[in-house]
N, C-alpha and C positions, 0 to 999 in steps of 0.2 A: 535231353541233355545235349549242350551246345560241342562240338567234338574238339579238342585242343587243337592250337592250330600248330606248324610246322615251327620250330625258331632257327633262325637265320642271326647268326653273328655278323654285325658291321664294327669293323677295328673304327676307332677314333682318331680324328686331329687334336692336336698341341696347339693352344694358340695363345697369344696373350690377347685378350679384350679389356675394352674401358677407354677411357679420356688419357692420354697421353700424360705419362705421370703418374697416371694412377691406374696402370694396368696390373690386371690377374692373369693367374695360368689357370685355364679352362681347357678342359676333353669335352669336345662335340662331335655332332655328326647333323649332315643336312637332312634338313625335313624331308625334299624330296625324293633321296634315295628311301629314307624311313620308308614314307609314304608309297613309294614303287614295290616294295617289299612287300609292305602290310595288303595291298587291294593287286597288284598286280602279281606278287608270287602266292597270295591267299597266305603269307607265314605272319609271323611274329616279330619283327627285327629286336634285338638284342644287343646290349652294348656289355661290356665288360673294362671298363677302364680301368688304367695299370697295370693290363693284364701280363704275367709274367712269360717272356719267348721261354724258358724254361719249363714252363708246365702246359704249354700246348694243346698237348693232349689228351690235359682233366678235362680241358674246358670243350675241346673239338669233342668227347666223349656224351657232353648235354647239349650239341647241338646238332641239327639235321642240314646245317649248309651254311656257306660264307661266301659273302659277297662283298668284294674289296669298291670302298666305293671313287670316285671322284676326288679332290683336292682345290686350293689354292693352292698346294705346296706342290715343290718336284721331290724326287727321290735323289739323295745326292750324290752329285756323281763320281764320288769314291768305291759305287759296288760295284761301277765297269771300270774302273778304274783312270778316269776323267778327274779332272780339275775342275771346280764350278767357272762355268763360264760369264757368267753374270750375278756379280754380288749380288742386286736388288732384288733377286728373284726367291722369294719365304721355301724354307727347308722344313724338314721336320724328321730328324733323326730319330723321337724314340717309334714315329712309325712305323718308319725301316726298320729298325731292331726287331718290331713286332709281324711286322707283313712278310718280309721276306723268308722270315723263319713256319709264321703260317702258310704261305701260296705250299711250299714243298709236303709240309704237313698234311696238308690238305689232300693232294696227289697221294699220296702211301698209303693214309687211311681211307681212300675210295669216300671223303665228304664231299658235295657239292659244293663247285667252286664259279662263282662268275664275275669277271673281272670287268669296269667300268672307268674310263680314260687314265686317272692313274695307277687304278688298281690293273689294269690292262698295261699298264709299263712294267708296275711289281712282279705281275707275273712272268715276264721276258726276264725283268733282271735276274729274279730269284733262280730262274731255271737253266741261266749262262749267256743270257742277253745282253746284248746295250742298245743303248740311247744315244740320238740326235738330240743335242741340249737346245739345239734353236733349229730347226726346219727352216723356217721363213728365210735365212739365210744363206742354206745350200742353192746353189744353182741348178735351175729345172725344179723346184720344189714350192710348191703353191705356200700361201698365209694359211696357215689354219689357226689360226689366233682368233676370239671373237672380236667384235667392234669394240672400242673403248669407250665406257662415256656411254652406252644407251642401256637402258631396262631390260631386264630379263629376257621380254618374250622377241628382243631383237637379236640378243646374243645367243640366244640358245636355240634360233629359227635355223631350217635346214640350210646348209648351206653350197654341198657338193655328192655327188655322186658316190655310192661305195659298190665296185665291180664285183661280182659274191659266184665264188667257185660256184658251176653248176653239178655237181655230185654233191655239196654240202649242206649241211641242217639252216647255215643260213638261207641259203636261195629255197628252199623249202619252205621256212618259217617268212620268208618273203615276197614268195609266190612268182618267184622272178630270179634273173640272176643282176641285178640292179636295184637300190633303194640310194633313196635322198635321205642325208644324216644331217646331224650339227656338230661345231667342228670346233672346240675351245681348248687348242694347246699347241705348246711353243714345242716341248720335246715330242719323240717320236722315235720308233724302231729304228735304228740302224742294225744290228746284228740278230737276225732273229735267233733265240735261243735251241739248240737241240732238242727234239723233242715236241717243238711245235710246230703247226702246221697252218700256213698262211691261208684263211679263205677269203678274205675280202681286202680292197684293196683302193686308196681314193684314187681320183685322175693323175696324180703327179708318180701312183706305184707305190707309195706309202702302207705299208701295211696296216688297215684298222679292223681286221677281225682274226681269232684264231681258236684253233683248237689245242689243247693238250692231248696227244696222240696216246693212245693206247690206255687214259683212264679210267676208273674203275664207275666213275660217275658221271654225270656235266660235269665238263671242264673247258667254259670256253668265256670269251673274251672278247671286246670290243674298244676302239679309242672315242667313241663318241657318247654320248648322255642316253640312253635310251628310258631313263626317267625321269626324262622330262616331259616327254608327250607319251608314255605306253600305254595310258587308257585310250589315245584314238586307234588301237590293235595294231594293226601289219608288225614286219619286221619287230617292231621297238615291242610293243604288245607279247609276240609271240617267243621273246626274250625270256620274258618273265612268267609266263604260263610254264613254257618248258621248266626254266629253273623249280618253278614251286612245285613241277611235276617232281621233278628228279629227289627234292628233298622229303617229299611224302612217302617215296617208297626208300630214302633213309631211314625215316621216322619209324615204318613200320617195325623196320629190320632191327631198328634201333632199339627199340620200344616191347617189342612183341618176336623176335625172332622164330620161335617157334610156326610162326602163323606166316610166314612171310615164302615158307618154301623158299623155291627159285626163281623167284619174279627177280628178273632185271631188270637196272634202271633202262626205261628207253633211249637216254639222250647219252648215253656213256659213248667217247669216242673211239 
């Protein structure tokens, strides 16, 4: 008998698709996050569209972890309380309704949580953060924007340095206190939220790794894709093993409490 595997909530985008004119409203999620999910945390990914921020916690209740993934969209910037600084840049209001209210939810009830470039902003906002609406513009602050105009495997190619505390589960999972990431977004940390803890960091000081101090699971975070390449292992790899660790002994406890004793998750910070 094949053993069920772990499921893993990824929230969805809003978007409208189609030929101009004749566009629809669609809830999606990228394959490649799927994908990261399914072979690199060994889970289930699972969508719930519609899902209501009022009932959280039926749904946090059938799952064993949440991973906030990626975007075209930013989060807007009325949750730090900013102006949008650039009309042409796609929002997406009911995901914020939705994320912001899951990231915290997440924290209380000890679910695994792993945050991936804008999910890695959600969780700063959600927790008393803000945002650099454009990076590339502060002075001293590198482009971390991809190339415009080329394929996938150029935009998503590493692109700079991330400096990785050495006492942290990153520089462990990376076997170093240094890895080379890829680097696709305009916003970025300005105020880190109370409560987290900066481990990594690009050339310009930019914070792109963190932890959630003191919870009850994995709770950690990055600004960069690490599902785009996590089947070649290191760092990016050893992202998603951990996570699929962490929501297995959810599942257990979930599932089977009786049986589960006092087994700790390992990666809880």
């Amino acid at each position: 008998m094949v053993e069920a595997q772990c499921l893993v909530w990824l929230p969805v985008d809003h978007r409208l698709l189609g030929a101009q004119g004749r566009q629809m409203p669609y809830v999606v999620v990228g394959d490649k996050y799927a994908r990261a999910v399914k072979h690199g945390a060994q889970a289930q990914p699972v969508l719930f569209p519609m899902a209501d921020p009022a009932r959280i916690g039926e749904l946090l209740a059938v799952v064993d972890g949440v991973m906030l993934t990626g975007s075209p969209s930013n989060i807007h910037p009325s949750h730090f309380d900013e102006v949008v600084a650039d009309l042409d840049l796609p929002l997406d209001p009911a995901r914020d309704a939705l994320t912001l209210a899951l990231v915290r939810a997440c924290v209380d009830a000890g679910v695994p949580l792993l945050g991936l470039c804008r999910g890695f902003q959600e969780i700063n906002v959600a927790m008393g953060g803000s945002l650099h609406q454009q990076v590339q513009n502060l002075p001293g602050m590198m482009d971390h924007r991809e190339p415009e105009g080329q394929p996938p495997d150029v935009m998503y190619a590493r692109r700079h340095a991330v400096h990785l505390e050495p006492d942290s589960v990153f520089a462990r999972w990376a076997g170093g206190t240094q890895a080379q990431v890829n680097s696709l977004h305009s916003q970025g940390v300005n105020r880190l939220a109370p409560g987290l803890r900066a481990l990594g960091r690009a050339p310009d000081g930019l914070v792109e790794a963190f932890a959630v101090e003191g919870a009850q699971a994995f709770a950690y975070a990055v600004q960069w894709h690490p599902e785009w390449d996590f089947g070649s292992g290191g760092l990016d790899g050893a992202i998603f093993a951990a996570f699929g660790e962490s929501c297995r002994v959810r599942r257990q406890a979930r599932l089977d409490p009786a049986t589960c004793g006092n087994k700790k998750d390992p990666w809880r910070t």
